[in-house]
C-alpha positions in Angstrom: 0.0 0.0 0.0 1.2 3.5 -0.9 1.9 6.5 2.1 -1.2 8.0 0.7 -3.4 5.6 1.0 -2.3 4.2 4.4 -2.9 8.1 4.9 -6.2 8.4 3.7 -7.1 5.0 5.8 -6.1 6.4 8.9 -8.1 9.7 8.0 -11.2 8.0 7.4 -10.5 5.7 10.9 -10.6 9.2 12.2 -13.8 10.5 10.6 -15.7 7.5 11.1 -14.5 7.7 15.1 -15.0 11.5 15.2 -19.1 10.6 13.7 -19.6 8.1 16.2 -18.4 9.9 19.0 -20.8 12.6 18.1 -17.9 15.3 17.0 -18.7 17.7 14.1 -15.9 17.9 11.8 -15.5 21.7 10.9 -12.5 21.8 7.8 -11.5 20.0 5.3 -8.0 19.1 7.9 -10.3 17.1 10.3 -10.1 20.0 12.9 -13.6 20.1 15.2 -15.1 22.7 16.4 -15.6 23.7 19.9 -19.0 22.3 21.8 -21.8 24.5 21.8 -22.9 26.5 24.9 -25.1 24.0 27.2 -29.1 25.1 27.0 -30.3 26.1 30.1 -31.7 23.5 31.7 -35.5 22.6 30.9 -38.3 22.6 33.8 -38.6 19.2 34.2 -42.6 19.7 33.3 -44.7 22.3 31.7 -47.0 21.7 34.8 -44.6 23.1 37.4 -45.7 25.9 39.4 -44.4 29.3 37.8 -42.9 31.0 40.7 -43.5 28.0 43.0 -41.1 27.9 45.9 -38.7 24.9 46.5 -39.5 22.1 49.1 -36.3 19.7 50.6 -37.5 16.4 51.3 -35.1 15.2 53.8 -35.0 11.8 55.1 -32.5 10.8 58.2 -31.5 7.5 58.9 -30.3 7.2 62.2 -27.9 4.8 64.0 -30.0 2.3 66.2 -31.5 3.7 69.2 -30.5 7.2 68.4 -33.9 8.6 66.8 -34.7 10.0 70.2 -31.7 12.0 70.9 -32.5 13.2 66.8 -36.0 14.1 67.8 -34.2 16.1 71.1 -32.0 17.7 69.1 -34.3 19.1 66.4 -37.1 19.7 69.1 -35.0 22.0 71.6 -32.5 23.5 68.6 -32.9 22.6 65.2 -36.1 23.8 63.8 -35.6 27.3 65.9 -32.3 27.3 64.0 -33.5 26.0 60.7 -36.3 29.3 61.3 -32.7 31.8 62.1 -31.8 31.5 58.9 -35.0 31.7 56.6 -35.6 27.6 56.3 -39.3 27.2 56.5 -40.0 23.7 58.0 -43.3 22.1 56.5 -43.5 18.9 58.7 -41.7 16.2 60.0 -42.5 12.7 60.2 -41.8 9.2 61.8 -42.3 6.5 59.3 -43.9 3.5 60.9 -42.4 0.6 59.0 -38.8 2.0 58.7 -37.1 2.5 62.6 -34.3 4.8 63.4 -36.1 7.3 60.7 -36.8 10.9 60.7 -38.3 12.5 57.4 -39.4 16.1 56.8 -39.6 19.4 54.7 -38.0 22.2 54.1 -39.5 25.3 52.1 -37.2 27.9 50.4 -38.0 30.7 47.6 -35.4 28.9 45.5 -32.4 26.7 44.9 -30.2 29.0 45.3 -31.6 30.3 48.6 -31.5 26.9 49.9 -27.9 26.3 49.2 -27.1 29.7 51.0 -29.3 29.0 53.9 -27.4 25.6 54.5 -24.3 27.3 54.0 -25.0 29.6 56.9 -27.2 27.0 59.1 -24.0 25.1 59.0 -21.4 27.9 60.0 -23.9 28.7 62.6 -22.1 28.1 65.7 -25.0 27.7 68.0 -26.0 24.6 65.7 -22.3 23.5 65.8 -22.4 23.6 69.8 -26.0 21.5 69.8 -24.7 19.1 67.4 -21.7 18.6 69.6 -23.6 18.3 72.4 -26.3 15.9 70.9 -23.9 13.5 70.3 -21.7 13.2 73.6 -23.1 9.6 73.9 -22.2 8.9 70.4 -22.8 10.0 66.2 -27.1 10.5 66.1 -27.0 9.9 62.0 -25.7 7.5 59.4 -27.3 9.1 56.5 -28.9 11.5 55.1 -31.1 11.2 51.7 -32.2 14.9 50.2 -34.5 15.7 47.4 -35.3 19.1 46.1 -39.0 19.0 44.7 -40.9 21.9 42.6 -44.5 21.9 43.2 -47.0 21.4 40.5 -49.2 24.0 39.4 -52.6 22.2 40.7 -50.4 21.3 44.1 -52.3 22.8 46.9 -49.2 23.7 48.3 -46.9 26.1 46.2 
């Protein structure tokens, strides 16, 4: 085989790669072009609530025997806290079929108000001194699950 066709071989090995991997070839010298912008991202649905606020679903599953001193903790510090710093708290709840389980929800006027008022719920050192204190007799929580929800715009809660 010649140099130009062993040339023209590997060039179409290229192009054939370059399709498949989704590239857009933008000259004739096989150079691509950079990746458009991102879109913004979509609503997930036309039916969520224009202007609706944001809702945390938070679920914590506590190390055995330790839901009490959780309940203490959010009961004489966490949801006067969670109120400092503009979190809205919706309900909480004990799930009967799953032990050691605390779930609730937060409200927020947005994402982005939601990440700031964890950011300074966190740095907060009156919850850094209840925390400590909480778990004297040992860590209250093995995990926590969090959801961010939009409401929908029939939701009787927005």
């Amino acid at each position: 085989m010649s140099l130009s066709i062993v040339s023209l071989a590997r060039r179409s090995v290229l192009v054939v790669a370059a399709v498949a991997a989704g590239s857009v070839l933008a000259t004739p010298s096989f150079a691509q072009t950079p990746p458009a912008a991102p879109a913004a991202p979509a609503s997930p649905s036309p039916s969520v609530a224009a202007g609706g606020r944001v809702f945390e679903l938070r679920t914590y599953h506590c190390h055995p025997g330790r839901l009490e001193a959780l309940n203490k903790r959010f009961r004489d510090h966490t949801v006067r806290i969670f109120k400092k710093h503009g979190m809205e708290s919706v309900a909480y709840w004990i799930p009967a079929d799953q032990p050691d389980t605390l779930i609730y929800v937060l409200a927020f006027p947005s994402r982005e108000a939601a990440t700031a008022a964890w950011g300074a719920f966190r740095a907060d050192p009156e919850w850094t001194t209840a925390r400590t204190a909480s778990e004297a007799d040992g860590p209250i929580v093995q995990k926590v699950d969090s959801v961010f929800m939009s409401p929908t715009d029939y939701s009787a809660i927005k």
